[in-house]
MMTF fields as JSON, N, C-alpha, C and O atoms, coordinates in Angstrom:
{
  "mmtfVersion": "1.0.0",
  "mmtfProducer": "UNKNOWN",
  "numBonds": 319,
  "numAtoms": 320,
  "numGroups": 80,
  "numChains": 1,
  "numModels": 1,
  "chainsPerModel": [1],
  "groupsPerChain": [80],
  "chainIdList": ["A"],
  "bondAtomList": [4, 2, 8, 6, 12, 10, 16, 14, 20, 18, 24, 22, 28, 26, 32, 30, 36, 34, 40, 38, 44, 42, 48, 46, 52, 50, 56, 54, 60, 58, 64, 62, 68, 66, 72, 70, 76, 74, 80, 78, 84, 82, 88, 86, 92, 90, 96, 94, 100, 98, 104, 102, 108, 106, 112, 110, 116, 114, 120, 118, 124, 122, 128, 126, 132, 130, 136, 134, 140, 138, 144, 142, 148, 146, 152, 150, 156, 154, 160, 158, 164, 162, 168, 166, 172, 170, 176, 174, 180, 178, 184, 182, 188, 186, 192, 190, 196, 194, 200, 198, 204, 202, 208, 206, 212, 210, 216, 214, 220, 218, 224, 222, 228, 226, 232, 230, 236, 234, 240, 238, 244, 242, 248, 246, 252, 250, 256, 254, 260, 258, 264, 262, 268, 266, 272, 270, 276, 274, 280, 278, 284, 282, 288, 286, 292, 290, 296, 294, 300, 298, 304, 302, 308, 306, 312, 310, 316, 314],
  "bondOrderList": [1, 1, 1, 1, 1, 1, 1, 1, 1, 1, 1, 1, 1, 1, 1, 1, 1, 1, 1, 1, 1, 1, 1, 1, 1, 1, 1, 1, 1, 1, 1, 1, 1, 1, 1, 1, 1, 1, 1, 1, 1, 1, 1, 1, 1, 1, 1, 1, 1, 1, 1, 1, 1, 1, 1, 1, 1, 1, 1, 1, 1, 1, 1, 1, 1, 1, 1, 1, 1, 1, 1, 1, 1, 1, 1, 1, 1, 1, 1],
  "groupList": [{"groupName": "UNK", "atomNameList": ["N", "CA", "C", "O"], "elementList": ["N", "C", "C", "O"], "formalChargeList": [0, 0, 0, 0], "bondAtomList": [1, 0, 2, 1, 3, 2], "bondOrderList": [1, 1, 2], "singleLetterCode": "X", "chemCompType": "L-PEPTIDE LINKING"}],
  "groupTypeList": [0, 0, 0, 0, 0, 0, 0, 0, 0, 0, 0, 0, 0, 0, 0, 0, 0, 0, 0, 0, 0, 0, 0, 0, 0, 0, 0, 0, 0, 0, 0, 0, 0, 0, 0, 0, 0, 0, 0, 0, 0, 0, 0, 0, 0, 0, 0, 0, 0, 0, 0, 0, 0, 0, 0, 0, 0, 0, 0, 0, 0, 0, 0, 0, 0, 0, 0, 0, 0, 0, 0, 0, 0, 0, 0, 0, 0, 0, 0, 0],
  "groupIdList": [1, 2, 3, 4, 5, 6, 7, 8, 9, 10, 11, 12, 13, 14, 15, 16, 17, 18, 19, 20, 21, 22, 23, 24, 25, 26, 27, 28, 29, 30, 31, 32, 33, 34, 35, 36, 37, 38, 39, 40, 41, 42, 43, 44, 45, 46, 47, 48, 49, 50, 51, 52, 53, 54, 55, 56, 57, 58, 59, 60, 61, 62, 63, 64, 65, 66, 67, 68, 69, 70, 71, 72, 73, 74, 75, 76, 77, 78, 79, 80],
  "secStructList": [7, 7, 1, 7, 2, 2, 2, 2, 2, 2, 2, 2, 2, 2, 2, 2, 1, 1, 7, 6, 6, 6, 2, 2, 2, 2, 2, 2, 2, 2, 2, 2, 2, 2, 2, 2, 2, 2, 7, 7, 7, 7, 2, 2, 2, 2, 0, 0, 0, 0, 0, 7, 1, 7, 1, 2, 2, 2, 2, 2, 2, 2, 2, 2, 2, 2, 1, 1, 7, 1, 2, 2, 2, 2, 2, 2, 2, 2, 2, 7],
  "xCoordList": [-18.364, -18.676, -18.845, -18.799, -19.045, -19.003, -20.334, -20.439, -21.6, -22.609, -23.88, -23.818, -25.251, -25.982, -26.5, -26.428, -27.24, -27.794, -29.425, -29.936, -29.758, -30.884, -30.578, -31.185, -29.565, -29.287, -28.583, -28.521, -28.146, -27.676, -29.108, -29.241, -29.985, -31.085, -31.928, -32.476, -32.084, -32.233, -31.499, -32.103, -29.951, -29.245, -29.198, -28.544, -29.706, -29.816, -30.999, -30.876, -32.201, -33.325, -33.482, -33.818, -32.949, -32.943, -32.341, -32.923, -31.076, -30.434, -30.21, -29.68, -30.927, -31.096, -32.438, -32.828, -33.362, -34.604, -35.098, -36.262, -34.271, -35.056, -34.29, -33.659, -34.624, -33.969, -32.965, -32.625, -32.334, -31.077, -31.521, -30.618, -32.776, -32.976, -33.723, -33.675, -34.318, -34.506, -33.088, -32.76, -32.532, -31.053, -29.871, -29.044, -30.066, -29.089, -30.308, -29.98, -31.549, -31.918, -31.442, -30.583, -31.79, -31.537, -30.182, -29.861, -29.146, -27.991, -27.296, -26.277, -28.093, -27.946, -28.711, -28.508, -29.699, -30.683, -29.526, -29.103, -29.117, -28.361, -27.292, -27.215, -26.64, -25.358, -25.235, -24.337, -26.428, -27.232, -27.354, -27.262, -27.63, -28.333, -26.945, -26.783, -26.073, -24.67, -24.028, -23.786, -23.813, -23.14, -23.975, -23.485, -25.569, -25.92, -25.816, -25.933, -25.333, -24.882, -23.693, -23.773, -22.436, -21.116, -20.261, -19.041, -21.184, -20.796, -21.554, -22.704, -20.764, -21.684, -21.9, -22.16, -21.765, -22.267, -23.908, -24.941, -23.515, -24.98, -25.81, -25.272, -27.555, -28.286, -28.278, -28.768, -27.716, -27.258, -26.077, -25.58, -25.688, -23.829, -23.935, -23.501, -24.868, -25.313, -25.917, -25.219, -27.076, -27.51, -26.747, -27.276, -25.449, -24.869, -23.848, -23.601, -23.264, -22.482, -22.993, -22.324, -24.494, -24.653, -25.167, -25.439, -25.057, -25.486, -27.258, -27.818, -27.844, -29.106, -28.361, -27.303, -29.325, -29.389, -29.705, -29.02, -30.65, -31.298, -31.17, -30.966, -31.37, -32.181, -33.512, -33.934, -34.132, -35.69, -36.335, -37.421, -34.98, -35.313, -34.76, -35.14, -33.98, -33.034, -34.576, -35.076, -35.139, -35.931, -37.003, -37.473, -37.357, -38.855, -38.291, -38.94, -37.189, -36.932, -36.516, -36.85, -35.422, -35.325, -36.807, -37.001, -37.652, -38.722, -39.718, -40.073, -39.963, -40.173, -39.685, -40.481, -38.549, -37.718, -37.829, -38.052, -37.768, -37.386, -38.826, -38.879, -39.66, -40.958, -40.925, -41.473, -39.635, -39.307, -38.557, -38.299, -38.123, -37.517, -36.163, -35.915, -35.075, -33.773, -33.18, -32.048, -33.795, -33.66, -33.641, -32.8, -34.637, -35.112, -33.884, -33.62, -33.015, -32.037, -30.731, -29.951, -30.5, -29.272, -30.248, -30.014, -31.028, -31.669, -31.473, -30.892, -31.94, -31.343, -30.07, -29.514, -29.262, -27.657, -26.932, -25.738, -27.824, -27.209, -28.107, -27.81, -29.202, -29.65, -28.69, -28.769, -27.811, -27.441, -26.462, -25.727],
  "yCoordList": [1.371, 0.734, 1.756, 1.509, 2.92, 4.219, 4.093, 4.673, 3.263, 3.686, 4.076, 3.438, 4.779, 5.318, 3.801, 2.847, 4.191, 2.821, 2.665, 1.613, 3.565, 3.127, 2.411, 1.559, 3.02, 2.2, 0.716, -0.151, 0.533, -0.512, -1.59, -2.782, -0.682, -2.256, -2.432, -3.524, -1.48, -1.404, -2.744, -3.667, -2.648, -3.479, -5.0, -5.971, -4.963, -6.334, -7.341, -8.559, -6.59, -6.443, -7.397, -8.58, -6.072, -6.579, -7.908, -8.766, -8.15, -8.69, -10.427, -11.475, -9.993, -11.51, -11.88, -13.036, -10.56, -10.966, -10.751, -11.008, -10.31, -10.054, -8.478, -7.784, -8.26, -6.98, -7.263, -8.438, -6.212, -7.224, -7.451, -7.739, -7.373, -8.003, -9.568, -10.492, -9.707, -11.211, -11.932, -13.09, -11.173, -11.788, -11.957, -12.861, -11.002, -11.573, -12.422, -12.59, -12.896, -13.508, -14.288, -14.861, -14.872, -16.57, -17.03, -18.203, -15.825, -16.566, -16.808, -17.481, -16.059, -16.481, -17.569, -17.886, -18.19, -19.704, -20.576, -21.555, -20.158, -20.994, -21.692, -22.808, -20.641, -20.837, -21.519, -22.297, -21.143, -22.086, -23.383, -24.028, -23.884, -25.193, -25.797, -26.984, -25.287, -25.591, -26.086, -27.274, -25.24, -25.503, -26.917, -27.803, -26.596, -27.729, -29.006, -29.78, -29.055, -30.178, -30.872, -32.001, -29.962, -29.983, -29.503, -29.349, -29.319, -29.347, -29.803, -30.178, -29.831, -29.95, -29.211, -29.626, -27.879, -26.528, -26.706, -27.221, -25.974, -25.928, -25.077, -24.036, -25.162, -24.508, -22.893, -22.154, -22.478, -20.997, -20.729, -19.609, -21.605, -21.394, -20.867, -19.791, -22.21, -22.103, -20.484, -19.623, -20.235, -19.347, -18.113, -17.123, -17.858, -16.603, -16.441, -15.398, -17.922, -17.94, -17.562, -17.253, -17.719, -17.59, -15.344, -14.467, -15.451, -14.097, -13.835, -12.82, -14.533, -14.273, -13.584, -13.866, -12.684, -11.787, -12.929, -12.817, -13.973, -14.668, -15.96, -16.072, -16.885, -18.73, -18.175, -18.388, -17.517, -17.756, -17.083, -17.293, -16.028, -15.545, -16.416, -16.59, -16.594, -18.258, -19.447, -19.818, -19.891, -20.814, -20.465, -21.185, -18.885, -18.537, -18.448, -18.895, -17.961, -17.904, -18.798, -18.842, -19.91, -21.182, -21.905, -22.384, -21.993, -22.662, -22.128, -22.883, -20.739, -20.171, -20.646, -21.207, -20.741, -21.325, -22.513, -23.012, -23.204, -24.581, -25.689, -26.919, -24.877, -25.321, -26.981, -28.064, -26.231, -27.576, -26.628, -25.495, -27.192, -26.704, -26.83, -27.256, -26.385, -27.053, -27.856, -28.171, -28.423, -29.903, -30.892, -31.791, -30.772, -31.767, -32.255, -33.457, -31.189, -31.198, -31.713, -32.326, -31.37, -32.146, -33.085, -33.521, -33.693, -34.704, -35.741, -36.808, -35.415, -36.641, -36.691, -37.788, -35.397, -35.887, -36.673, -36.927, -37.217, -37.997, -39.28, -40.31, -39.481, -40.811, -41.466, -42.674, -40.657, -41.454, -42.161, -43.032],
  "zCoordList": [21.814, 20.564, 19.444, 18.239, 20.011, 18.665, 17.968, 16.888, 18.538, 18.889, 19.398, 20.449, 19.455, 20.66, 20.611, 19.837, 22.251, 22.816, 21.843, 21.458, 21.718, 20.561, 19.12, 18.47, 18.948, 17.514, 17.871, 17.0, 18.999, 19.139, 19.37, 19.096, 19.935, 20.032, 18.698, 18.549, 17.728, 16.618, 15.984, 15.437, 16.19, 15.323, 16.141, 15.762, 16.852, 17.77, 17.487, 17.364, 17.402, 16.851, 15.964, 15.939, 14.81, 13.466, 13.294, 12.631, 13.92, 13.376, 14.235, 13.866, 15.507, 16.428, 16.288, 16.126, 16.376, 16.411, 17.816, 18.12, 18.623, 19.996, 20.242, 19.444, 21.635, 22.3, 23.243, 23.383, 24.037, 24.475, 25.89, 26.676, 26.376, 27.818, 27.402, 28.214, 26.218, 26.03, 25.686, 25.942, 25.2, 24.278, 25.729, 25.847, 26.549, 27.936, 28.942, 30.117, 28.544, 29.522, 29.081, 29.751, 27.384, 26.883, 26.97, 26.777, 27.349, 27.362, 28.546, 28.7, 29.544, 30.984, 31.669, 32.841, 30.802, 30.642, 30.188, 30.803, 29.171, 28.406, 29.538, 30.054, 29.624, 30.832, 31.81, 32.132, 32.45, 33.278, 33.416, 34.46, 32.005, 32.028, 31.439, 31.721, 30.789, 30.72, 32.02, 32.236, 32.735, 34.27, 35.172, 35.873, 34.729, 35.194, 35.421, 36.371, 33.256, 32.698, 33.455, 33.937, 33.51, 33.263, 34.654, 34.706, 35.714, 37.033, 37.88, 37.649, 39.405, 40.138, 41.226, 42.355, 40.79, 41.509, 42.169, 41.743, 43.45, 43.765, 43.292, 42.915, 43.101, 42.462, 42.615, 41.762, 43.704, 44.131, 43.523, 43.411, 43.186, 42.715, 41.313, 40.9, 40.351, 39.307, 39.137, 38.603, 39.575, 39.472, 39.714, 39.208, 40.463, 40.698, 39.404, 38.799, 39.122, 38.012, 36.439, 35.453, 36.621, 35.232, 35.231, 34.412, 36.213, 36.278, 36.901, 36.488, 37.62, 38.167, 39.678, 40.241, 39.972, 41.081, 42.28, 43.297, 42.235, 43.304, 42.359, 41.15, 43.383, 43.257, 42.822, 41.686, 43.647, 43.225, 41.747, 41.206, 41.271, 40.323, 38.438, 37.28, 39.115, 37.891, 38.294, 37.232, 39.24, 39.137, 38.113, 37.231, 38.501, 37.493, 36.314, 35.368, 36.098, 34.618, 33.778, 32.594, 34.59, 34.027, 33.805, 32.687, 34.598, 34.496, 32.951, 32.047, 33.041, 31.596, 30.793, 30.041, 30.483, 28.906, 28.949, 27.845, 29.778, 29.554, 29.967, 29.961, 30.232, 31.135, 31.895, 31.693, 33.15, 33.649, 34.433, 34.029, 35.817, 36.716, 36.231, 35.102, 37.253, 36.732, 37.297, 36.931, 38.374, 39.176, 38.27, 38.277, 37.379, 36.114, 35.375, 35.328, 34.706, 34.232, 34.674, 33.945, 36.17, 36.848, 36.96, 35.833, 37.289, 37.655, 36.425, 36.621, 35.245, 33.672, 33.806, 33.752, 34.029, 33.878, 34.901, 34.742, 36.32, 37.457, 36.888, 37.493, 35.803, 35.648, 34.488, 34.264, 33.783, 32.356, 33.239, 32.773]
}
């Protein structure tokens, strides 16, 4: 990118408002709850696809953002 990794979280910062381990968690939440929507991957599947290391580690962190499991979520999209 042509430049150092400090100035890059500087400009991430500034300019998202977070750093880039909140900024790749929320978009690996995001992803997440996307696939949830819009497939029907299993919750390990989900979780490897969006980029979590483990199930148990996508559960704690999905559960943080969204303060709701992510059962919850496939769970509204099999009631509509």
């Amino acid at each position: 990118m042509g430049i150092g990794a400090r100035h890059l979280v500087r400009l991430l910062t500034r300019h998202v408002g977070v750093g880039p381990s909140q900024f790749v968690r929320t978009m690996r939440v995001q992803r997440a709850k996307h696939l949830l929507v819009t497939t029907d991957f299993s919750m390990t599947e989900v979780a490897l696809r969006a980029g979590f290391g483990s199930l148990r580690r996508f559960n704690t962190v999905f559960a943080q953002v969204y303060h709701r499991p992510p059962s919850d979520i496939r769970k509204r999209r099999d009631a509509k």
